[in-house]
C-alpha positions in Angstrom: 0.0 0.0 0.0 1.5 3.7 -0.8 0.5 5.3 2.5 1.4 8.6 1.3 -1.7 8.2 -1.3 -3.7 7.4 1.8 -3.4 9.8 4.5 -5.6 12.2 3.5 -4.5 15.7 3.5 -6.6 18.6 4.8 -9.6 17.8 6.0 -12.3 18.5 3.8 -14.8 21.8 4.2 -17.7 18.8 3.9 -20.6 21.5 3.9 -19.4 23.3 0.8 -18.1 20.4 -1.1 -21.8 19.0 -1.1 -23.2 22.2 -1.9 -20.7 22.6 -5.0 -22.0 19.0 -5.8 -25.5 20.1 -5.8 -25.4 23.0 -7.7 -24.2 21.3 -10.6 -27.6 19.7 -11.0 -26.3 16.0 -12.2 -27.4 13.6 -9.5 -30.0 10.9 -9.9 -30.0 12.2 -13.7 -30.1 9.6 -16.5 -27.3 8.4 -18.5 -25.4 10.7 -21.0 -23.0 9.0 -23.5 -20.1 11.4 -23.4 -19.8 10.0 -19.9 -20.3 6.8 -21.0 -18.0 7.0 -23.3 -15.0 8.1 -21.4 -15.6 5.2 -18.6 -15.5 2.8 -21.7 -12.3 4.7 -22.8 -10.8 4.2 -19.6 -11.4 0.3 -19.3 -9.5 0.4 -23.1 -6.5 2.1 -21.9 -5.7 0.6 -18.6 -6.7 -2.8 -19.3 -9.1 -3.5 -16.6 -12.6 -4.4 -16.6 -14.6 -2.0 -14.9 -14.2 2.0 -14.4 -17.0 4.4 -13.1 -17.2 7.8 -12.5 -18.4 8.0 -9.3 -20.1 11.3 -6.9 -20.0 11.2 -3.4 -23.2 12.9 -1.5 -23.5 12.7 2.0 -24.9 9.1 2.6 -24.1 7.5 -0.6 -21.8 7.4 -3.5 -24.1 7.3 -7.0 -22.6 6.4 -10.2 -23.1 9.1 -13.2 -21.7 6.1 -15.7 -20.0 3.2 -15.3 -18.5 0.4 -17.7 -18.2 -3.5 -17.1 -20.5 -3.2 -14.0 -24.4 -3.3 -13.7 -24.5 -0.7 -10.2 -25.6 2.6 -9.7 -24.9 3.2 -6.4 -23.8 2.5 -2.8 -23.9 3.6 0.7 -20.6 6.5 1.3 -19.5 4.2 4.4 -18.7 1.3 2.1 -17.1 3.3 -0.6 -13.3 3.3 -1.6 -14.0 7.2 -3.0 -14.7 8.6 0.6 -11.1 7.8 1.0 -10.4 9.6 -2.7 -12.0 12.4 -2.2 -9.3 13.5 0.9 -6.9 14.3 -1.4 -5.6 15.6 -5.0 -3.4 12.6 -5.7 -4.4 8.9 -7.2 -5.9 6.6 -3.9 -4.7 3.3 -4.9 -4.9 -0.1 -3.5 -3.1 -2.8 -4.7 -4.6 -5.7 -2.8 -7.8 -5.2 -1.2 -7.1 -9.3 0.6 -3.9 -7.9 2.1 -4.9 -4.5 3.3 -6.6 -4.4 6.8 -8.5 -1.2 6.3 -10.6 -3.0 3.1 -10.3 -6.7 3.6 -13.8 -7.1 5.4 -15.1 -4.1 3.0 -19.0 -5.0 1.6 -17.3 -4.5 -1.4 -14.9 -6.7 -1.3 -16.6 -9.6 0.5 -19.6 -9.3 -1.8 -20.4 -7.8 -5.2 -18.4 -6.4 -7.1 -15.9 -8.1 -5.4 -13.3 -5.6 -5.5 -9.8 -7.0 -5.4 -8.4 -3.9 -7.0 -9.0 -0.1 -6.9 -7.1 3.1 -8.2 -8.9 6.3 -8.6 -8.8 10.1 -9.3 -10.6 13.1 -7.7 -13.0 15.3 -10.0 -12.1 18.8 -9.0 -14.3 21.9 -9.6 -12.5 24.9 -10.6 -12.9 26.2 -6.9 -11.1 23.1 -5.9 -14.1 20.9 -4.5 -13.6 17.3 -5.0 -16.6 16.0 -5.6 -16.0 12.7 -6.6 -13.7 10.1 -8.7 -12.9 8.5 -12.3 -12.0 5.3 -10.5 -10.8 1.8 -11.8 -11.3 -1.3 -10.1 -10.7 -5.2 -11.0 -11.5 -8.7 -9.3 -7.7 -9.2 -9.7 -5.1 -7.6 -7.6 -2.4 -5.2 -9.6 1.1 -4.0 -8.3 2.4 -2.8 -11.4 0.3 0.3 -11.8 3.0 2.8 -11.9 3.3 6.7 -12.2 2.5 7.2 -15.7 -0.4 5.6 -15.2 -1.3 7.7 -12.2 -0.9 10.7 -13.9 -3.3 9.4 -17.6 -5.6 8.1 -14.3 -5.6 12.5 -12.9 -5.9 13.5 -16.9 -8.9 11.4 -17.6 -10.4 12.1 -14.4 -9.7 16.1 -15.3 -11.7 15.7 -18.9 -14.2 14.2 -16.9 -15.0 17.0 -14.8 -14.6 19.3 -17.8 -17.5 17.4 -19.0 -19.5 17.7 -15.8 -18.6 21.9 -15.9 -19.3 21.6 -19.8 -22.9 19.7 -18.8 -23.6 22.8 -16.5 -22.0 25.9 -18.6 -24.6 24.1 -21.5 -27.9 24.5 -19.7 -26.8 27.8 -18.2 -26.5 28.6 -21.8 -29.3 27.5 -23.6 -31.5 29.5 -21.1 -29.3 32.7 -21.4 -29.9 32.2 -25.5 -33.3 31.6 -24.8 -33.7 34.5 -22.6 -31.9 36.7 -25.0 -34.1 35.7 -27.6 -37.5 36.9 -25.6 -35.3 39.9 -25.2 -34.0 41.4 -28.0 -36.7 44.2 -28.5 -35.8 45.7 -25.4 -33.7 48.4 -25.0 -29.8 49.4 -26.2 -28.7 49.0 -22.8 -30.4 45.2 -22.5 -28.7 44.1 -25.9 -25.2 44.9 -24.4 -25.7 43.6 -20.9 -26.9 40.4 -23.1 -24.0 40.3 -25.7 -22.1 40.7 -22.2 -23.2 37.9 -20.1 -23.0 35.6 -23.4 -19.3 36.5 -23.9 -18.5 35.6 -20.4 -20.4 32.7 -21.1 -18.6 31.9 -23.7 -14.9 32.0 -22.0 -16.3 30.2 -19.1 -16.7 27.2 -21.8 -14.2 27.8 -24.2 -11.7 27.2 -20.7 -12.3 23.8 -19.9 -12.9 23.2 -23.5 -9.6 23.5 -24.6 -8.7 21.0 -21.8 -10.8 18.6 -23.5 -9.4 19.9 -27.1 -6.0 19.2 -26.2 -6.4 16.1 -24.1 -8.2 14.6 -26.9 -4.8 15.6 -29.4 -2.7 13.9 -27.3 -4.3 10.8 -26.8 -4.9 10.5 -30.4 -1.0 10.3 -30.7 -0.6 7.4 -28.2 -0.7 4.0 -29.1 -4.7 2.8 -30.3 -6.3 0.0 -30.9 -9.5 1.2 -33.7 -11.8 1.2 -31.0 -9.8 3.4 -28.9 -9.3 5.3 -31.6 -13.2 6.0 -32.2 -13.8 7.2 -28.5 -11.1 9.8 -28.9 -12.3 11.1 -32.1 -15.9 11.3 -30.4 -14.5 13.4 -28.2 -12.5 15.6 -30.9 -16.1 15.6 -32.8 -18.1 16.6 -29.6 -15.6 19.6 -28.8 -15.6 20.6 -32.2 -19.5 20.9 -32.2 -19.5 23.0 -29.0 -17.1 24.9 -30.1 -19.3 26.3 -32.9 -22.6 26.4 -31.0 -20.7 29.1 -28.8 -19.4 30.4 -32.2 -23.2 30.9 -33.4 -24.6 31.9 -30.2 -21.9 34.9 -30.0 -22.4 35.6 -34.0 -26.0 35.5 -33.9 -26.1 38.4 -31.2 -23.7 40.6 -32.6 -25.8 40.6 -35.9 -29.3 40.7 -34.0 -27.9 43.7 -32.0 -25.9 45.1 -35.6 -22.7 45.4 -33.7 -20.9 43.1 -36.2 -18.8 45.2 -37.6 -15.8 44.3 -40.9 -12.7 44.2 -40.4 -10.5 43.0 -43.4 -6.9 42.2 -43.2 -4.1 40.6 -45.0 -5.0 36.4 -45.6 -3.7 33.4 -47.2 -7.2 32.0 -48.6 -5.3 28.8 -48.9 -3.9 28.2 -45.7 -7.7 30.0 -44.1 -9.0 27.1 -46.1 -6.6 24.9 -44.9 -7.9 25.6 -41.4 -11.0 25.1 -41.5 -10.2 21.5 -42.9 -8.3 20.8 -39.8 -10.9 22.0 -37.5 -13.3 19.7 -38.6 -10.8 16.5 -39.8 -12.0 14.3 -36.9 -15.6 14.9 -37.6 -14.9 13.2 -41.4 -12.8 10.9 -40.0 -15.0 9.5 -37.9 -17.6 9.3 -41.1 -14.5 7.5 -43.4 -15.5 10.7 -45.5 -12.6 12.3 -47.8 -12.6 15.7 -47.3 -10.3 18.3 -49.4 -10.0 21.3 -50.7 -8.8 22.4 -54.3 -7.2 25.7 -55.0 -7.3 27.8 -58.2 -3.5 28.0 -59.4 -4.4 31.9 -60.0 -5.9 32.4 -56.7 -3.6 35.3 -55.2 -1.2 34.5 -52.3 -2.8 37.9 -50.4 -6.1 39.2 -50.6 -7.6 41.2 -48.0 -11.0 40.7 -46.5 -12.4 39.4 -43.1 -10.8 36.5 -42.5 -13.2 35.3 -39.3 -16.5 35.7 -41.0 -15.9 33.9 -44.0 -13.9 31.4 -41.9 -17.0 31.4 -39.6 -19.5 30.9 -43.1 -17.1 27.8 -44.4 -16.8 26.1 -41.0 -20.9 26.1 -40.8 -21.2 24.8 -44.8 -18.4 22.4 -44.7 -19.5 21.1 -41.3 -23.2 21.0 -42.1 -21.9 18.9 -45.8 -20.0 16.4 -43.2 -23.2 16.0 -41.0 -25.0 15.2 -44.2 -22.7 12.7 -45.5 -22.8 8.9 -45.0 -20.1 8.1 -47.7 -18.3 9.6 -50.6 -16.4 13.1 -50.0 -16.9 16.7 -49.1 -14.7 19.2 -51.5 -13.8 23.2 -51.2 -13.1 24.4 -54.2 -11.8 28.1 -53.9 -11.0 30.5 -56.6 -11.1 34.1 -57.7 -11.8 36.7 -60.6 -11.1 40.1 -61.5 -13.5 42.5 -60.4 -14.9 45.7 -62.3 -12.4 47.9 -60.3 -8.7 47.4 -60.4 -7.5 46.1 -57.2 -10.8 44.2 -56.7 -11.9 40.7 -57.3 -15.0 38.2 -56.6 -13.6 35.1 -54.0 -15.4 31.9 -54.7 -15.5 28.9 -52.9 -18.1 26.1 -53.7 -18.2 23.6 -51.3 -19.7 20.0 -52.5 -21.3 16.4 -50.9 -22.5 13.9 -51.8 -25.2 13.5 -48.7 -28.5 13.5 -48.7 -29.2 16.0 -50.8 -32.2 18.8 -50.1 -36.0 18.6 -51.7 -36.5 22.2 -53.3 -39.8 22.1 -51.1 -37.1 22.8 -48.1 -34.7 24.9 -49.9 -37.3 28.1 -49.6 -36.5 28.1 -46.0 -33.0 26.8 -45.4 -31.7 30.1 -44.5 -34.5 30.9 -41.1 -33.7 31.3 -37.9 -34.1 28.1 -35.6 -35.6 25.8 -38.6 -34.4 22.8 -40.2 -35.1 21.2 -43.8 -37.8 19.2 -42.3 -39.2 17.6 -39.2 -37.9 14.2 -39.9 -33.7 15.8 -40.9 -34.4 17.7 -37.3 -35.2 14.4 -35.4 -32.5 12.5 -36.8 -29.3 15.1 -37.5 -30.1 18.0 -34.6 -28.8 21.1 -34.8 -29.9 24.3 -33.7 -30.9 26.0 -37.1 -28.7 29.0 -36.3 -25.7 27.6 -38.8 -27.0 28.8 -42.1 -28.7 31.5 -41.0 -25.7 33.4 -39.4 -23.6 32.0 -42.2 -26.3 34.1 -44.7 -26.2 37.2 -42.2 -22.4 37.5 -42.7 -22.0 36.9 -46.1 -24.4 39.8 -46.9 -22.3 41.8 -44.2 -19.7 40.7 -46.2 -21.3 42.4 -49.2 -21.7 38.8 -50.8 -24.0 36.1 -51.0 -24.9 32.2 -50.5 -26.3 29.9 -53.3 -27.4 26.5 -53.3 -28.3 23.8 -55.8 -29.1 20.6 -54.5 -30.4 16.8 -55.5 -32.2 14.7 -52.9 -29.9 11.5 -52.9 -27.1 12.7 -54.7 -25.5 15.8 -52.5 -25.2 19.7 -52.7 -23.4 22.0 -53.5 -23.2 25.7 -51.9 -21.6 28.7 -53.4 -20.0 31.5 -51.3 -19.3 34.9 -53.4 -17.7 37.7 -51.1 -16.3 40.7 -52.7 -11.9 41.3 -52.2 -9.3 43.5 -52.4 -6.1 42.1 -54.3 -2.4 43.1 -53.9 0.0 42.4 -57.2 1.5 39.5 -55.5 -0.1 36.5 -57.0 0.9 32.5 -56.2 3.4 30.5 -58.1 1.9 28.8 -60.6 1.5 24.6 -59.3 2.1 21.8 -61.4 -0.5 20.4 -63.0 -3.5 18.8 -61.5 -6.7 17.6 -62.3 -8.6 20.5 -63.9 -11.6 22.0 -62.5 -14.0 24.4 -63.2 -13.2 28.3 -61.8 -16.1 31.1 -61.6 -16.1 32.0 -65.2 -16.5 28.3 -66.5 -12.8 27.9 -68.1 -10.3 25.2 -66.9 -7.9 26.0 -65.0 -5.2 24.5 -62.6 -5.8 23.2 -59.1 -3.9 22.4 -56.4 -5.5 20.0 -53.9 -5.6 20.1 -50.1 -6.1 16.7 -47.7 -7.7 17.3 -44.0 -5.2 17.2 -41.9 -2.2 17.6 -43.8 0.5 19.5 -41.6 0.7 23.6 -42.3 3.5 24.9 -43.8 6.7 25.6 -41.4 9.8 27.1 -41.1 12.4 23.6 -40.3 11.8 22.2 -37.0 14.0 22.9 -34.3 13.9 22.9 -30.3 12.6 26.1 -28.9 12.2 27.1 -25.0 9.0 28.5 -24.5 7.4 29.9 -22.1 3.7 29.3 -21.4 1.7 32.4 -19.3 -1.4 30.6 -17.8 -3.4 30.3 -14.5 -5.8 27.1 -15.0 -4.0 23.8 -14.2 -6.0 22.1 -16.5 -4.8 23.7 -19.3 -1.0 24.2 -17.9 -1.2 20.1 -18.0 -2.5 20.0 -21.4 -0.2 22.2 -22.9 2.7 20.7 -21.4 2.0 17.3 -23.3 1.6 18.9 -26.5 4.5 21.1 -26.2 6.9 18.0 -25.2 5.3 16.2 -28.2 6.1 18.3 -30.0 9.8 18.5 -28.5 10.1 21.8 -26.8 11.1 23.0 -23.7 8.2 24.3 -21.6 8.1 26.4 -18.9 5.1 27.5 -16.8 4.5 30.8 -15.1 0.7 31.3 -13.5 0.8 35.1 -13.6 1.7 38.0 -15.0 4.3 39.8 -12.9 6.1 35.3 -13.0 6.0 36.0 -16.4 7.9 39.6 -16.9 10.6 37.9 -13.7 10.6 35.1 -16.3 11.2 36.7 -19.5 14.1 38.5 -17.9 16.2 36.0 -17.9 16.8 35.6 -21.4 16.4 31.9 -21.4 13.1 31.7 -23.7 12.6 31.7 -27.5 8.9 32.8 -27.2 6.0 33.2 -24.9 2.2 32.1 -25.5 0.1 34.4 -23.2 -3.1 34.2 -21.5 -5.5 37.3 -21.3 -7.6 37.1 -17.9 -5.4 36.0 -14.8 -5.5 37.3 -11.5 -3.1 40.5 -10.0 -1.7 41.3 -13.5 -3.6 40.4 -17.1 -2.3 39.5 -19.9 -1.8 42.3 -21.4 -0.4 44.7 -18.6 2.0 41.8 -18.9 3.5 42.0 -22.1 3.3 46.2 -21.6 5.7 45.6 -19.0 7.9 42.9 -21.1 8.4 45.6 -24.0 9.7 48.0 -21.5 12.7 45.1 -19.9 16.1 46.1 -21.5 18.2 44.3 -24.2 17.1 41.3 -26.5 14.2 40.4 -23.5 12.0 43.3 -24.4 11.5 41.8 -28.0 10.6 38.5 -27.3 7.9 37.2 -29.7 4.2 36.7 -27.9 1.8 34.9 -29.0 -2.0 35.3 -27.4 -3.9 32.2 -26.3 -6.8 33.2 -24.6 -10.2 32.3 -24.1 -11.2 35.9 -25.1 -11.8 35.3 -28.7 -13.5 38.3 -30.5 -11.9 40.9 -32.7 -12.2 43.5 -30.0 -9.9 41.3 -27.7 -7.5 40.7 -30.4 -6.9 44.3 -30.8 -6.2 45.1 -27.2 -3.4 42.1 -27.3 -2.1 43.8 -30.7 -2.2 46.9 -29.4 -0.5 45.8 -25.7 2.0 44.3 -27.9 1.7 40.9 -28.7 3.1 39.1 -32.1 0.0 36.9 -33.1 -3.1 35.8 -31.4 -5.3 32.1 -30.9 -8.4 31.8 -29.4 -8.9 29.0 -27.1 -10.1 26.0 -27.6 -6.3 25.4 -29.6 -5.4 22.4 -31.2 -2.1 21.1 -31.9 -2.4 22.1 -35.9 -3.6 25.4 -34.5 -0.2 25.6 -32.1 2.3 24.0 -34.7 0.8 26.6 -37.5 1.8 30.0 -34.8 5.3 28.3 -33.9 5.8 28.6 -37.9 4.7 31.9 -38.0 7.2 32.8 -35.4 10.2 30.7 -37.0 9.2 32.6 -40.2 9.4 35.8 -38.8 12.7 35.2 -36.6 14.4 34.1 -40.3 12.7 37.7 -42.1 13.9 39.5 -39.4 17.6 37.9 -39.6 17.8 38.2 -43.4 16.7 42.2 -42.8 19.2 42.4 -40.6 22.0 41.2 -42.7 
């Protein structure tokens, strides 16, 4: 027995750990598969037959799901979590036959005979520990070692991202739905509104990109296919949150007409790009093909807003994957001249070959709240926001959405948004198979796969420093970064970071926004004003705070580039190439 996993630590504040367990609202309620789901992921990656995730209340401990093991709950003074629940670290116990504390345990005596039991608190962000992801066997186990300990504390984290995710949902859908009676009011009610929904909206995006990033690095450990399927579940799930909050946020700002243009310098290839990787796991999961085909004479620059249309193309190409059983979804992206010199007409038609659409339903595809038909509702969900914010932004946009469609054999939708071109144009590619550009001649193509890796400066060992107050996501940013084969270095606040930077010892610093004592921001004002080499470190913004207004006061504090959280690895790797690229301009200037 490890008695340093058993003694317990402080001793609990009992009263307010139940109360934090009540006010999440998820006792005695029925089954929900992302939970099950991670309990079955859990029996795949330990081995062992039987994990639950388990919530202690006062006189019993009652199982939210559970895999291998037909029980939903127990009385508290029987249960192995009491003891859990006493401390932050794994409780483990080898052999329940040799211990003297559990030998004559109900539990072990009788069913489910427990011969074996590790598990994990499930901490609220306030620290409450409100219960376990625990694993247990008939078997005893003495070879269950620190790594997997600390996959035990990971799993048990995305677990109670879930549970803060479950809650942050409902809380949610009745601020959207209270919004929604409300937007006739007053000025003054819209922005308290748009308000309480963006601090909605970090609250999720938070513990979202702990399940974001979890879910990458699992996906790059060993996997049997089944294994394989949970994790992308979880990649697809995250991904589909991710742009609910996306809709909610966009569907406010245009209700309210605060939604303002912004255009800037892109690379419609690698913004096309993006979105591919964004929703890769979703098409994975489908075994659809999904790629994207470029016009050789689409320009390397163009200038327009980059989020909306990446906003309009996530909701089409996403929508053409949730229609798809088999077969492929394609973005095919090109441009022509305009009337005016220095404009042109961007184009990308995104095809499927789903289910196609009656032209009975096509009248009202782009309404509020309203799918094709009653029986695509019951059977695909959605909220019916997708395509209607999608056709609110392209007219902001100053373009428009078309659609032609064939019940049975797929659809095709055509976005048209008005550019501004510089004189740099791409390098002709080799030649591909030709496709059709706006105008109806052939022309070139270069062709895009999901998830093929964004373009990068070489590889090469950097020592970063990472700015961020939430544990969860200091974990989960670790893994990837020592994936990827950096040095990582964690400071939880602002005035860490500027002691930190003035060192000298770090190639680059990714940022948070909201942390207590000093943000983000006042931050990096007081980096820039360090002496020497240290004041002109390259920092990159990952924060939770992810509207255009945000990403200006980062700019303007002084920050190199900017990600919104939830991040992804593809999202991570794409800014460490930005940075390497702009390390080797600014070398080659200097020369």
């Amino acid at each position: 027995m490890d008695n340093a996993m058993r003694r317990g630590g402080p001793v609990l504040d009992e009263a307010a750990r139940l109360q934090a367990l009540r006010d999440l609202d998820i006792l005695d309620t029925p089954p929900e598969d992302s939970f099950q789901r991670l309990t079955a992921l859990a029996t795949q990656f330990f081995g062992l037959p039987y994990a639950l995730i388990s919530l202690v209340d006062a006189e019993r401990q009652w199982f939210k799901a559970s895999c291998g093991i037909n029980m939903t709950e127990t009385r508290r003074e029987d249960s192995f979590c009491t003891r859990t629940i006493q401390d932050n670290q794994v409780f483990l116990v080898p052999d329940t036959w040799r211990d003297p504390e559990y030998r004559h345990n109900k539990l072990v005596t009788g069913t489910p005979y427990i011969r074996f039991y590790a598990g994990a608190p499930l901490r609220t962000a306030a620290g409450h520990r409100i219960g376990t992801l625990c694993l247990i066997d008939t078997v005893p186990h003495d070879d269950f070692g620190p790594r997997q300990k600390a996959l035990l504390i990971a799993l048990a984290d995305v677990a109670m991202d879930q549970i803060a995710l479950r809650q942050t949902r409902k809380t949610l859908a009745a601020a959207a739905r209270t919004a929604h009676d409300g937007w006739e009011q007053a000025e003054q009610s819209s922005l308290v509104k748009a308000d309480f929904l963006a601090t909605m909206a970090h609250e999720i995006r938070t513990p979202l990109n702990g399940i974001v990033g979890m879910a990458d690095v699992l996906m790059e450990t060993p996997l049997d296919e089944e294994q394989k399927q949970c994790v992308q579940t979880l990649q697809s799930a995250a991904h589909h949150l991710h742009v609910l909050i996306n809709n909610v946020l966009d569907f406010s700002k245009l209700e309210a007409c605060s939604a303002e243009v912004q255009p800037e310098e892109v690379d419609a290839g690698a913004m096309i790009q993006e979105v591919l990787d964004l929703l890769t796991p979703s098409a994975q999961a489908k075994q659809i093909r999904l790629a994207a085909m470029l016009d050789s004479r689409l320009p390397r620059v163009l200038y327009f807003d980059a989020s909306k249309l990446k906003q309009i193309l996530i909701n089409i190409v996403g929508n053409a994957v949730k229609f798809t059983h088999t077969g492929a979804v394609t973005a095919e992206l090109s441009c022509t001249p305009g009337i005016e010199q220095g404009t042109a007409l961007l184009r990308c038609e995104v095809r499927d070959t789903g289910i196609g659409i009656a032209p009975d339903d096509l009248t009202r595809l782009f309404t509020r709240y309203t799918q094709p038909n009653a029986e695509v509702a019951r059977t695909y969900g959605g909220s019916g926001l997708g395509l209607a914010i999608s056709k609110h932004l392209a007219t902001l946009l100053g373009g428009d959405i078309k659609v032609r469609s064939v019940v049975g054999r797929g659809s095709v939708f055509t976005v048209e948004i008005p550019v501004s071109t510089t004189m740099t144009a791409i390098t002709p590619q080799p030649p591909a198979p030709a496709s059709s550009t706006a105008t109806g001649s052939a022309s070139t193509c270069s062709a895009l796969e999901a998830g093929a890796p964004p373009s990068a400066a070489p590889a090469q060992r950097l020592r970063i420093l990472l700015v961020e107050d939430n544990e969860i996501n200091q974990t989960v940013a670790t893994a990837i970064f020592h994936r990827m084969g950096h040095e990582l270095t964690v400071a939880g606040d602002g005035v860490s970071a500027i002691s930190a930077v003035s060192t000298g010892l770090y190639d680059l610093v990714f940022m948070d926004m909201m942390m207590p004592g000093l943000d983000g921001p006042a931050a990096v004002r007081g980096i820039r004003k360090l002496r020497g080499s240290a004041a002109r470190i390259y920092i990159i913004a990952l924060t939770a705070n992810a509207s255009h207004a945000h990403r200006e006061i980062c700019l303007a504090a002084g920050m190199d580039d900017f990600i919104a959280k939830p991040a992804t690895r593809v999202q991570l790797e794409a800014a460490i190439a930005r940075y390497a690229n702009a390390e080797h301009n600014a070398e080659a200037n200097a020369i």
